[in-house]
C-alpha positions as YAML, in Angstrom:
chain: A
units: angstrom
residues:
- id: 1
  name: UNK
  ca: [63.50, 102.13, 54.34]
- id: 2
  name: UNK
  ca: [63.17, 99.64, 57.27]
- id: 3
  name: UNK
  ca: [59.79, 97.96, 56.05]
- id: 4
  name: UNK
  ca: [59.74, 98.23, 52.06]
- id: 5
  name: UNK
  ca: [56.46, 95.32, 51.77]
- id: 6
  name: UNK
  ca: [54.39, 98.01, 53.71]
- id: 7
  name: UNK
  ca: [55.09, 100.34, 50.54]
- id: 8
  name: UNK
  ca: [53.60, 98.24, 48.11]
- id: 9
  name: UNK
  ca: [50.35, 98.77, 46.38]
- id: 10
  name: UNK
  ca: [48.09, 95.33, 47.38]
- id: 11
  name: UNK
  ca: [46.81, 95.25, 44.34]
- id: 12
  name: UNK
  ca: [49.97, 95.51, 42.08]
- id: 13
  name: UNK
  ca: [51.26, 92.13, 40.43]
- id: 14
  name: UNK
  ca: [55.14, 91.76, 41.57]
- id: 15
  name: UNK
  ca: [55.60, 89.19, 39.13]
- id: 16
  name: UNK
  ca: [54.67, 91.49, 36.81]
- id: 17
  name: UNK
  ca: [56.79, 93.91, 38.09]
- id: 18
  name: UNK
  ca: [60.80, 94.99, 38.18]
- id: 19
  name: UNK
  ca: [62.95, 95.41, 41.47]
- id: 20
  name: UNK
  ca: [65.42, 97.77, 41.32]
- id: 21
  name: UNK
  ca: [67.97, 98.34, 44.43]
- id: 22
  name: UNK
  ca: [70.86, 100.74, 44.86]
- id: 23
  name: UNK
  ca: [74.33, 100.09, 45.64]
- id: 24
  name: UNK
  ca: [75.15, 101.73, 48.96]
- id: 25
  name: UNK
  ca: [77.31, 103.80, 48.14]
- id: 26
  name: UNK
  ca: [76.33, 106.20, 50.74]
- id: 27
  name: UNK
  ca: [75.00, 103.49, 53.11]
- id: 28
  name: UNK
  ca: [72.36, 100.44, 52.55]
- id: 29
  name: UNK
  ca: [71.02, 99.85, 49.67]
- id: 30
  name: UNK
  ca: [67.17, 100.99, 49.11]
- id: 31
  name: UNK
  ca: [65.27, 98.49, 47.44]
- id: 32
  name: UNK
  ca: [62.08, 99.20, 45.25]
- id: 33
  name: UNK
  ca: [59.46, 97.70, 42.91]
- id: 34
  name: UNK
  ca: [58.07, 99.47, 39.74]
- id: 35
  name: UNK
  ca: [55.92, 98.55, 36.87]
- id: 36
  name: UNK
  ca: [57.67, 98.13, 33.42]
- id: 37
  name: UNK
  ca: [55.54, 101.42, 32.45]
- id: 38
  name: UNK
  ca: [57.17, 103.43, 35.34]
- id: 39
  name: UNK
  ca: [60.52, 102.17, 34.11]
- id: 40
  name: UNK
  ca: [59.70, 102.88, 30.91]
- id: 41
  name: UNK
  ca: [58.61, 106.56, 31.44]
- id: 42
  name: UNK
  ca: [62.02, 107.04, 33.37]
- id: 43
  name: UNK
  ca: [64.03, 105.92, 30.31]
- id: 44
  name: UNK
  ca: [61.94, 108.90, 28.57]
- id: 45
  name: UNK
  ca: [63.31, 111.64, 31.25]
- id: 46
  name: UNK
  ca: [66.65, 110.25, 30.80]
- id: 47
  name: UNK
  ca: [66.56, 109.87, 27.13]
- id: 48
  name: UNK
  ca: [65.16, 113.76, 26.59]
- id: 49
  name: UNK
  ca: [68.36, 115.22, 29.03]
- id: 50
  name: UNK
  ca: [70.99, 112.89, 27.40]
- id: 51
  name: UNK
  ca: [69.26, 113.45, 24.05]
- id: 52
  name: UNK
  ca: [70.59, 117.41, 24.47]
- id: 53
  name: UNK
  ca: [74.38, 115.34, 23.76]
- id: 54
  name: UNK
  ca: [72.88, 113.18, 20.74]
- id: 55
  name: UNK
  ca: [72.10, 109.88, 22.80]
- id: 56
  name: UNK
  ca: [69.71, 108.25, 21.52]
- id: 57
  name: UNK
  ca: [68.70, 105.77, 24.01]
- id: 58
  name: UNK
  ca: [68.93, 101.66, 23.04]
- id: 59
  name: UNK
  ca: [70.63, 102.95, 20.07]
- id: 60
  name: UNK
  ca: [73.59, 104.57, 21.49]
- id: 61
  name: UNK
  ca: [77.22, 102.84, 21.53]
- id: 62
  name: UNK
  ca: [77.85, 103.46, 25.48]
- id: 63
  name: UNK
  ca: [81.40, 102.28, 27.87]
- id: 64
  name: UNK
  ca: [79.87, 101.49, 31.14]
- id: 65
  name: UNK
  ca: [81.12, 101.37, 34.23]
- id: 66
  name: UNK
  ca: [79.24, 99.89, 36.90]
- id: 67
  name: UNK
  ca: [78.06, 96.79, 38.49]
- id: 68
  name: UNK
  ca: [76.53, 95.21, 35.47]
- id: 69
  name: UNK
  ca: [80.11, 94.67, 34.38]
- id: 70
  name: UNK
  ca: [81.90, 93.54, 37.33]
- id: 71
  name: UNK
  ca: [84.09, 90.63, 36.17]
- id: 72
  name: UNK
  ca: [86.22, 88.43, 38.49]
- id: 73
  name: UNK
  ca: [90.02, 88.97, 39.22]
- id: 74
  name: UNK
  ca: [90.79, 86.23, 36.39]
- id: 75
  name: UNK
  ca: [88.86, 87.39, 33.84]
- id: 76
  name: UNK
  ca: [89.00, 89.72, 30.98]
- id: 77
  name: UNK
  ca: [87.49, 93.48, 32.04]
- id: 78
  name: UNK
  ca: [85.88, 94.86, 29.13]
- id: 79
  name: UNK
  ca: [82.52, 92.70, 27.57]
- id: 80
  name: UNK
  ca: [79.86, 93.47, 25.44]
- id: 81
  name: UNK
  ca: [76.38, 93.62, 26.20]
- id: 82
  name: UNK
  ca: [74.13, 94.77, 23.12]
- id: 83
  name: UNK
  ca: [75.54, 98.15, 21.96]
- id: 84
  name: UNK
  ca: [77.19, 98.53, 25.27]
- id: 85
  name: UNK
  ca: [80.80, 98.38, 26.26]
- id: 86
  name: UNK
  ca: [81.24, 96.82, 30.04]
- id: 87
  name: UNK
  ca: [84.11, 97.69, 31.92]
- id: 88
  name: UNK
  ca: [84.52, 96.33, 35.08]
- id: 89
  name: UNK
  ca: [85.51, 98.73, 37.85]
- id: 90
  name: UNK
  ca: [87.02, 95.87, 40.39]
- id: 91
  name: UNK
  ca: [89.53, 96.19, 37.59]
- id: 92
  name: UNK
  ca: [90.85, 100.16, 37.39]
- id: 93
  name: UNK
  ca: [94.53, 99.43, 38.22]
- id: 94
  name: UNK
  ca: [97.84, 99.38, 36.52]
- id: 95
  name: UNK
  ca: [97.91, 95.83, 36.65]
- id: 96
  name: UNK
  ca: [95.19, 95.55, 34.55]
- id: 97
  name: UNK
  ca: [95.60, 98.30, 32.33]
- id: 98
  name: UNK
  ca: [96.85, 96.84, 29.17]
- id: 99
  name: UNK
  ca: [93.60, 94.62, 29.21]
- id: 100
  name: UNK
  ca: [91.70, 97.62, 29.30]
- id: 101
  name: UNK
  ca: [93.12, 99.32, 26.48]
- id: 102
  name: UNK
  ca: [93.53, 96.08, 24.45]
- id: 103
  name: UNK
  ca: [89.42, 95.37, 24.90]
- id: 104
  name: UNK
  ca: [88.81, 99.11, 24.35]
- id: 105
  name: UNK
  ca: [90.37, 99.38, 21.23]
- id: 106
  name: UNK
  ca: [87.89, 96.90, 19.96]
- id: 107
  name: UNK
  ca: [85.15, 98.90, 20.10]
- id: 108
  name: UNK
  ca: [83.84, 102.09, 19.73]
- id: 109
  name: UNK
  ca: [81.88, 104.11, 21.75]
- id: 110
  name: UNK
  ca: [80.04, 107.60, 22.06]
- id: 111
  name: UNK
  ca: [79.40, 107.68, 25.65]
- id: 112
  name: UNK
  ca: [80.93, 107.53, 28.96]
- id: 113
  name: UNK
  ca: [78.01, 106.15, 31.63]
- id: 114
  name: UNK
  ca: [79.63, 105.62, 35.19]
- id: 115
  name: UNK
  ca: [80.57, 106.26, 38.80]
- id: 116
  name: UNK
  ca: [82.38, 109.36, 39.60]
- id: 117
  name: UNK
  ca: [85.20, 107.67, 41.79]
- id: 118
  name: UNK
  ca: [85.91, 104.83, 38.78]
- id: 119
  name: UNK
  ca: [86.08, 106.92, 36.29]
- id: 120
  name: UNK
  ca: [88.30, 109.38, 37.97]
- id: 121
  name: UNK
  ca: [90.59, 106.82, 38.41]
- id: 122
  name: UNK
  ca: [90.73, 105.30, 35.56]
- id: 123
  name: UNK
  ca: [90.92, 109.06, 33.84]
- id: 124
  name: UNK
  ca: [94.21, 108.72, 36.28]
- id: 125
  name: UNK
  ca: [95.26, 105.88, 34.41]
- id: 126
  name: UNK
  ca: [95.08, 107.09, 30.80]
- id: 127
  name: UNK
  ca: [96.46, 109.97, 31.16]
- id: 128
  name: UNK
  ca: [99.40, 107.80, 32.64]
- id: 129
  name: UNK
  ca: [99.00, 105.18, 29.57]
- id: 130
  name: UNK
  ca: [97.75, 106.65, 27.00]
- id: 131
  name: UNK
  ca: [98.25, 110.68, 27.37]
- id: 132
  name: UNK
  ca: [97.33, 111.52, 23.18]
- id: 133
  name: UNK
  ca: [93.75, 111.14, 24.08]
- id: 134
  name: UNK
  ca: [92.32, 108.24, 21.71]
- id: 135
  name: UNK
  ca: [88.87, 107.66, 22.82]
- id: 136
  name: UNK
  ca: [86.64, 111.08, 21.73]
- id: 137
  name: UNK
  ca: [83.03, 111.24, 23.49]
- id: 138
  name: UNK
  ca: [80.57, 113.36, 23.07]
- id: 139
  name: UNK
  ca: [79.28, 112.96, 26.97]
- id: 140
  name: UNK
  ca: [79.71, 111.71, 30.14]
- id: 141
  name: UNK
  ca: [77.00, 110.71, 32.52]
- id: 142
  name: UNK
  ca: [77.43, 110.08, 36.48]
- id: 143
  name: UNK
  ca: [75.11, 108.93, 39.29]
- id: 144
  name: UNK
  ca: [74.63, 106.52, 42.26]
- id: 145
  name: UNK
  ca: [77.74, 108.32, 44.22]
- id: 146
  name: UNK
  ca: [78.74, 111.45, 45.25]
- id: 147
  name: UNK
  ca: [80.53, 113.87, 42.93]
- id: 148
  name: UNK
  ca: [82.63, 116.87, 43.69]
- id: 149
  name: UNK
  ca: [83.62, 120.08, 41.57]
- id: 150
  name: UNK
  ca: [87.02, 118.73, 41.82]
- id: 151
  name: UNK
  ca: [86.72, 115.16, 40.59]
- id: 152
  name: UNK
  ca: [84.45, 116.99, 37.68]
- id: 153
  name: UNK
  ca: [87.54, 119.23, 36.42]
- id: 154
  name: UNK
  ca: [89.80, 116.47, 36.40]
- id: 155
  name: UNK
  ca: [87.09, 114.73, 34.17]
- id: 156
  name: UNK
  ca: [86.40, 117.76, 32.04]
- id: 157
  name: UNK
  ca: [90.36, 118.19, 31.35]
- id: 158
  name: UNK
  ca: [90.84, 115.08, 30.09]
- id: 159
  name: UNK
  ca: [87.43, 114.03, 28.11]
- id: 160
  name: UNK
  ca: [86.93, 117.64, 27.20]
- id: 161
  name: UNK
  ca: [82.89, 116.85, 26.71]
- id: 162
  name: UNK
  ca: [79.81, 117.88, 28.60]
- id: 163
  name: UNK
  ca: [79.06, 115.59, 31.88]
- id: 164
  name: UNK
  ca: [75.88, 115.30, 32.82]
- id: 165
  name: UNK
  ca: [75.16, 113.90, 36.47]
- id: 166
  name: UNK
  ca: [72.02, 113.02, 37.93]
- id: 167
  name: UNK
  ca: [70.41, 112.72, 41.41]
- id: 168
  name: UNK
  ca: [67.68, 111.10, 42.93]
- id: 169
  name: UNK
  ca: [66.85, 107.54, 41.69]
- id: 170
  name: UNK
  ca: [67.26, 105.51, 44.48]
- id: 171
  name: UNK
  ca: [63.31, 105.70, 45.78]
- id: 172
  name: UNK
  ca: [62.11, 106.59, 42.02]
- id: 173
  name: UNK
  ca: [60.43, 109.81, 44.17]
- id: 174
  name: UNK
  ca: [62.82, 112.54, 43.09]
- id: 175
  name: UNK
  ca: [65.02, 113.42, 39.58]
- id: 176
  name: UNK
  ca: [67.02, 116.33, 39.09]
- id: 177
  name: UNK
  ca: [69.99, 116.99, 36.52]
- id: 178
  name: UNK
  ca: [73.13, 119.28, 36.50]
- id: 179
  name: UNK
  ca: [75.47, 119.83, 33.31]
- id: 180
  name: UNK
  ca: [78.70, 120.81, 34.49]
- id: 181
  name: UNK
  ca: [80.73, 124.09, 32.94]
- id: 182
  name: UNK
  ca: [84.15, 124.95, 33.28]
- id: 183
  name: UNK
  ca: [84.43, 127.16, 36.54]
- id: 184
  name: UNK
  ca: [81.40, 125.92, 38.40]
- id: 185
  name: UNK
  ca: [82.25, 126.30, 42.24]
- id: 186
  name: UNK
  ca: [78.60, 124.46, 42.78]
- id: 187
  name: UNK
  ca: [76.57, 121.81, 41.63]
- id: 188
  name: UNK
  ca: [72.88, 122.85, 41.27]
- id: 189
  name: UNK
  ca: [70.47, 120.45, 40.48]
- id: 190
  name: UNK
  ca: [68.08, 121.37, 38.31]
- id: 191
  name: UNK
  ca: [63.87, 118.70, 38.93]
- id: 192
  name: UNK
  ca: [62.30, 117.34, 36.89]
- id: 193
  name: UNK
  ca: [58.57, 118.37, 37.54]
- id: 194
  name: UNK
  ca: [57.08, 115.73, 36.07]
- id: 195
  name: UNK
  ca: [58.46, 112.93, 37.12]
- id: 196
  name: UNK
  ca: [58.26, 113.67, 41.33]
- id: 197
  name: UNK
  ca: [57.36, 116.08, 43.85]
- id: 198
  name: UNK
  ca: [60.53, 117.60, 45.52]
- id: 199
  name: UNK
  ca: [60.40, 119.30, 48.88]
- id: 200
  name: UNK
  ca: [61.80, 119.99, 52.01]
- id: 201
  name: UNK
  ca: [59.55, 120.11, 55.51]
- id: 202
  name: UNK
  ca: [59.36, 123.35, 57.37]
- id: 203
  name: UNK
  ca: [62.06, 122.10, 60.41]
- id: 204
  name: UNK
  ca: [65.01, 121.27, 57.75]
- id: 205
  name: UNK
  ca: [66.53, 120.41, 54.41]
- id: 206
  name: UNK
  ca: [65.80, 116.86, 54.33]
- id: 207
  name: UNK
  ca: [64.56, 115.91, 51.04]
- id: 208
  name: UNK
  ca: [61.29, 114.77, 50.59]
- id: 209
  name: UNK
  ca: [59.65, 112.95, 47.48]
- id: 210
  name: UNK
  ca: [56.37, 111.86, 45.95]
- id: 211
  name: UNK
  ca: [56.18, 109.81, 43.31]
- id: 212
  name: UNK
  ca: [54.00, 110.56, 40.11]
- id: 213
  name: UNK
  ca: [54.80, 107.03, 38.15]
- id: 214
  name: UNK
  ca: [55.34, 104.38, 40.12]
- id: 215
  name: UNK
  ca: [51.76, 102.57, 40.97]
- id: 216
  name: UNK
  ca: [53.35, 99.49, 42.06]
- id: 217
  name: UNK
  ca: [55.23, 100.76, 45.04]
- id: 218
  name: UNK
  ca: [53.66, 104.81, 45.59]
- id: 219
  name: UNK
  ca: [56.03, 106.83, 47.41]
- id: 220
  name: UNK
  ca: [54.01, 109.89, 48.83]
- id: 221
  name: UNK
  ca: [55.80, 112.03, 51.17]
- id: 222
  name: UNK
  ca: [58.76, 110.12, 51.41]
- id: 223
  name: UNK
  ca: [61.91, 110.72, 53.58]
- id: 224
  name: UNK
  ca: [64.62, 110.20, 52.16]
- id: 225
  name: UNK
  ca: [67.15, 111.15, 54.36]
- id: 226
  name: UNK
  ca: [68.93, 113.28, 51.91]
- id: 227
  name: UNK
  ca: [69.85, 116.51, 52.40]
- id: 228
  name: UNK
  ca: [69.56, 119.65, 50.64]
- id: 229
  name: UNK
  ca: [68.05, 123.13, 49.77]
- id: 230
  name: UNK
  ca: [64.85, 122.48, 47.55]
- id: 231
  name: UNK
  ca: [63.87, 126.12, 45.95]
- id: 232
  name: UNK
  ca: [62.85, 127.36, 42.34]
- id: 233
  name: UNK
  ca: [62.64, 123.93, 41.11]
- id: 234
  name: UNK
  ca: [66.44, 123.40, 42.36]
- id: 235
  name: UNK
  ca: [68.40, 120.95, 44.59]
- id: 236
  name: UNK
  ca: [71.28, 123.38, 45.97]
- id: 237
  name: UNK
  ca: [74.29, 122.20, 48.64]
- id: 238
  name: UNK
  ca: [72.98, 118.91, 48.32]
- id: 239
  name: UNK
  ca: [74.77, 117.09, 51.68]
- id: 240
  name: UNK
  ca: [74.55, 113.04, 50.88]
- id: 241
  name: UNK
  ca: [72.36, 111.01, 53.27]
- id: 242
  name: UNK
  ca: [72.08, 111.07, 56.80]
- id: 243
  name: UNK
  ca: [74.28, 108.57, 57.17]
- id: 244
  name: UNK
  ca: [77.31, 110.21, 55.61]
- id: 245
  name: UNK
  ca: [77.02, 112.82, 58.61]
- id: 246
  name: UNK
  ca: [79.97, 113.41, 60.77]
- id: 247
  name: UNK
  ca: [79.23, 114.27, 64.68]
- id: 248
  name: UNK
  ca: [81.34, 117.39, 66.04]
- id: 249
  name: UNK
  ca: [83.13, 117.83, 69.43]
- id: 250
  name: UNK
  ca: [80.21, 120.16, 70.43]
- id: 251
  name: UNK
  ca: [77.92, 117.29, 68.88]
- id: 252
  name: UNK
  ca: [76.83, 119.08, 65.65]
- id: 253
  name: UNK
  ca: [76.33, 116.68, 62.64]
- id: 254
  name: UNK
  ca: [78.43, 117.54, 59.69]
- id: 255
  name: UNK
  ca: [78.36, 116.54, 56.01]
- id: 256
  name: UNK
  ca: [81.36, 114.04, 55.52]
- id: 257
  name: UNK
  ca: [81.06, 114.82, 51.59]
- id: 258
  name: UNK
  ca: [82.41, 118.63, 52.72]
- id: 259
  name: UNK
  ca: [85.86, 117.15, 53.60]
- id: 260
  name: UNK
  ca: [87.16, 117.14, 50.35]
- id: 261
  name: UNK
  ca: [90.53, 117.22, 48.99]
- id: 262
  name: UNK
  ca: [92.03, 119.58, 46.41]
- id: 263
  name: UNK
  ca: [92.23, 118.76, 42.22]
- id: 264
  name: UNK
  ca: [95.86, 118.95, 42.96]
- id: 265
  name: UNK
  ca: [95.98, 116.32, 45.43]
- id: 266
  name: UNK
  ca: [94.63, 113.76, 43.71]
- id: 267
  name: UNK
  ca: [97.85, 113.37, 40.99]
- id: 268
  name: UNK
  ca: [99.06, 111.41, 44.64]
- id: 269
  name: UNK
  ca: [95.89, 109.89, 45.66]
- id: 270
  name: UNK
  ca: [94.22, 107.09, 44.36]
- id: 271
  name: UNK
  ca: [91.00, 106.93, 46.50]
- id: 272
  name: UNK
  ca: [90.30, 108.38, 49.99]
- id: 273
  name: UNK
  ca: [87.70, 107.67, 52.69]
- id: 274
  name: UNK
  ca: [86.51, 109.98, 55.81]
- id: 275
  name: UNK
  ca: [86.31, 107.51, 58.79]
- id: 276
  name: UNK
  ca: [84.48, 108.25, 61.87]
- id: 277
  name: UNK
  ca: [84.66, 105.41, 64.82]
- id: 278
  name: UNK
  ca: [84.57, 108.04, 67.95]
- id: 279
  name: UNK
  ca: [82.53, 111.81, 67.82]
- id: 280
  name: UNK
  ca: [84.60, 114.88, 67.52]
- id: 281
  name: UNK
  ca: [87.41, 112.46, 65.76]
- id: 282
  name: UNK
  ca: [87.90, 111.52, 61.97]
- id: 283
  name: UNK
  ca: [90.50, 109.61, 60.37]
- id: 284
  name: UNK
  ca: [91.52, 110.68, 56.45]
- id: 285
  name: UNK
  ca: [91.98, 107.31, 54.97]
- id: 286
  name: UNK
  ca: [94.60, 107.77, 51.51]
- id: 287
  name: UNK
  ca: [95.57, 104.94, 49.40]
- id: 288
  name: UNK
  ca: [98.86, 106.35, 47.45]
- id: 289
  name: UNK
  ca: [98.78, 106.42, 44.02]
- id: 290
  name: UNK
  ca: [102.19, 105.94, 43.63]
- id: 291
  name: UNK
  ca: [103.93, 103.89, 46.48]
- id: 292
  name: UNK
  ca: [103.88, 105.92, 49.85]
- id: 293
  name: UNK
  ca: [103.16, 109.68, 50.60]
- id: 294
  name: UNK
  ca: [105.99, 111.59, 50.62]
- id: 295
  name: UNK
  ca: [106.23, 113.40, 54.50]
- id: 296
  name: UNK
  ca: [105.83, 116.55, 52.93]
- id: 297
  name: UNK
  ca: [102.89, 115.48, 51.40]
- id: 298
  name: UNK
  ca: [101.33, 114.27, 54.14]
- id: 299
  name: UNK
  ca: [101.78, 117.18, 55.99]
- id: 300
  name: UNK
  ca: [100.11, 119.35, 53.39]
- id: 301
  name: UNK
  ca: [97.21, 117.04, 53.29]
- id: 302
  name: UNK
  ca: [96.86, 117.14, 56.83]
- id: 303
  name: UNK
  ca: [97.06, 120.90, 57.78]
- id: 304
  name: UNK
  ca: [94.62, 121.38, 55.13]
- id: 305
  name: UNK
  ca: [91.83, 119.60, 56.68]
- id: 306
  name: UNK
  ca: [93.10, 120.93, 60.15]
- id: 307
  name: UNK
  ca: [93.03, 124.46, 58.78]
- id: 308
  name: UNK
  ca: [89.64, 123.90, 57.41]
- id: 309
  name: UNK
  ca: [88.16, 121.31, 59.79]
- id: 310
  name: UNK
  ca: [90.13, 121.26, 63.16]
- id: 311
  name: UNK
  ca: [88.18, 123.82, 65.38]
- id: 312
  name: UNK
  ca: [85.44, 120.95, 64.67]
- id: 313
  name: UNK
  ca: [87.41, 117.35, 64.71]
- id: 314
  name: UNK
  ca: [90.91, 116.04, 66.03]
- id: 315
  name: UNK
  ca: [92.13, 114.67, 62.59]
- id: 316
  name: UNK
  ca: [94.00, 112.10, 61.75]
- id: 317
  name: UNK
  ca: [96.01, 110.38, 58.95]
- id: 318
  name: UNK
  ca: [96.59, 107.22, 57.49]
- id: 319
  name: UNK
  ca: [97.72, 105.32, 54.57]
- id: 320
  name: UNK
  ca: [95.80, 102.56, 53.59]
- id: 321
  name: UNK
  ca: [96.29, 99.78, 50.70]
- id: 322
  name: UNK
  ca: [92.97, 99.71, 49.36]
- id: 323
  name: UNK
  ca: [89.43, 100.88, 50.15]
- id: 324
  name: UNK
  ca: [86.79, 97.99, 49.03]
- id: 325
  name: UNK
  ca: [84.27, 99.16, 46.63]
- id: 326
  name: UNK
  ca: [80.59, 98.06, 47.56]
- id: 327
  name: UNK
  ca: [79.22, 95.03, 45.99]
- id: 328
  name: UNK
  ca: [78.29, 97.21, 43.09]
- id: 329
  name: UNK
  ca: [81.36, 98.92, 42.40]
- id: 330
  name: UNK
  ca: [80.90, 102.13, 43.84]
- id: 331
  name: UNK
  ca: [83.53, 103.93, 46.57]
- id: 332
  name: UNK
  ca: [82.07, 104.48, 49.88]
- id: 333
  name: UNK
  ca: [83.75, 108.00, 50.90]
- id: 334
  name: UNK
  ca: [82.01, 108.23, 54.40]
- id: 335
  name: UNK
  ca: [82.41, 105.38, 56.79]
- id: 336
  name: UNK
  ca: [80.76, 106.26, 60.32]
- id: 337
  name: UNK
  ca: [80.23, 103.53, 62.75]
- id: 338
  name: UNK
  ca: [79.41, 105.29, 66.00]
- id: 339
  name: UNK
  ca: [79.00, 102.88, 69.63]
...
């Protein structure tokens, strides 16, 4: 959204009104403006899904991880807003670990609200620290970042609880849900009616949105450079934004959330990023979870992706420290930044 003001209804009182942006996890944020009514009738469409799992809105005790928590390096993770419990995710790491679990202990909690990629790792982490399972939920809820089938069974086999993730709030135009079950090999989203308008165009599988709620900043037709298959009320091989596309040798555009690495992997990888500086080349960016990859490892990573991806890319690998999390706390798993 290059001109957001142009959006706005002339009439609507901003100071009257809430901004809400999101994080960038898949590329710039997307900023928008909504009455308190429109937020309020979200919180409904949230509250009747999660309600399935016994939440019961203000009144549920909830751990969240996300940027409303995000504490600096010299401070304690874990705070306490309201009935919430805030962990910060700048702080999923060994070193911090026994903080964690000390400020967890504390409290209690029914619900797990988060990104996928800090929660997977700290799922890592407890397993490691605490592997009799302590902390009993009866849900976990994702958005605002990609999620794979993989990174939902190593969830599920730890938590062993529903998890619920959602899709679409960045422009308020679009809301679907999926509830994940052992063996899934997909993740089908199922809209919400009444809250948007869901479509694609005839030429492709962009997604496009029209807002019922928001009068402040209307949304009709809306491209939101998503993509995926919109039929029977269903978001289907949904394919992240444009800019997580990858460009082939032969110059066809790719999904970079389709280069994915195995469940098994992921006992030796802490986080991983696609990087894409040159088309027809990636780079597989791994930060070890434990010291460096093993050369056997690496070559099983590799010949993976080549088997699956090398009649389209020359691939290559390399070990990296860390990957920054966005200002929000969310991993960034495409980078492509093309001349």
């Amino acid at each position: 959204m290059d001109e957001p003001k142009a959006f706005i209804n002339e009439r609507a009182w901003l100071f009257f009104s809430k901004y809400a942006t999101s994080g960038g996890s898949t590329g710039r944020g997307v900023g928008v403006w909504r009455s308190k009514s429109s937020s309020d009738i979200e919180k409904l469409f949230f509250n009747v899904r999660w309600g399935e799992f016994g939440y019961e809105g203000h009144r549920a005790r909830t751990l969240r991880l996300a940027a409303e928590g995000i504490k600096k390096h010299d401070e304690h993770p874990v705070s306490v807003l309201g009935r919430t419990v805030l962990l910060s995710p700048y702080h999923i790491s060994r070193l911090y670990m026994p903080l964690i679990l000390e400020g967890l202990a504390r409290h209690s909690f029914d619900f797990v609200h988060a990104y996928s990629g800090v929660l997977v790792e700290l799922t890592y982490l407890l397993r490691e620290f605490q592997p009799q399972k302590m902390m009993q939920v009866k849900a976990i809820f994702l958005g605002s970042e990609p999620v794979s089938i993989e990174q939902l069974e190593i969830l599920f086999g730890y938590w062993q609880c529903p998890i619920v993730v959602h899709y679409g709030l960045n422009e308020r135009t679009s809301l679907g849900f999926y509830t994940y079950t052992p063996g899934d090999r997909e993740i089908v989203y199922q809209l919400e009616p009444l809250y948007g308008i869901t479509q694609n165009p005839s030429d492709s599988h962009e997604i496009i949105g029209t807002t019922l709620w928001n009068d402040v900043m209307p949304l009709l037709n809306y491209r939101t450079k998503d993509y995926g298959l919109v039929s029977d009320g269903k978001i289907t091989g949904l394919d992240g934004r444009e800019q997580n596309f990858l460009i082939s040798r032969d110059g066809h555009r790719i999904s970079g959330m389709s280069i994915v690495i195995d469940e098994a992997s992921w006992a030796q990888i802490r986080h991983y990023q696609i990087r894409q500086r040159v088309p027809g080349k990636i780079e597989l960016c791994i930060v070890p979870r434990h010291g460096q990859l093993s050369l056997e490892f690496r070559d099983y990573i590799l010949s993976q992706q080549l088997n699956r991806w090398g009649g389209f890319f020359d691939i290559s690998l390399v070990e990296c420290a860390t990957i920054p999390l966005t200002p929000a706390g969310k991993t960034r798993h495409v980078d492509v930044q093309l001349s």
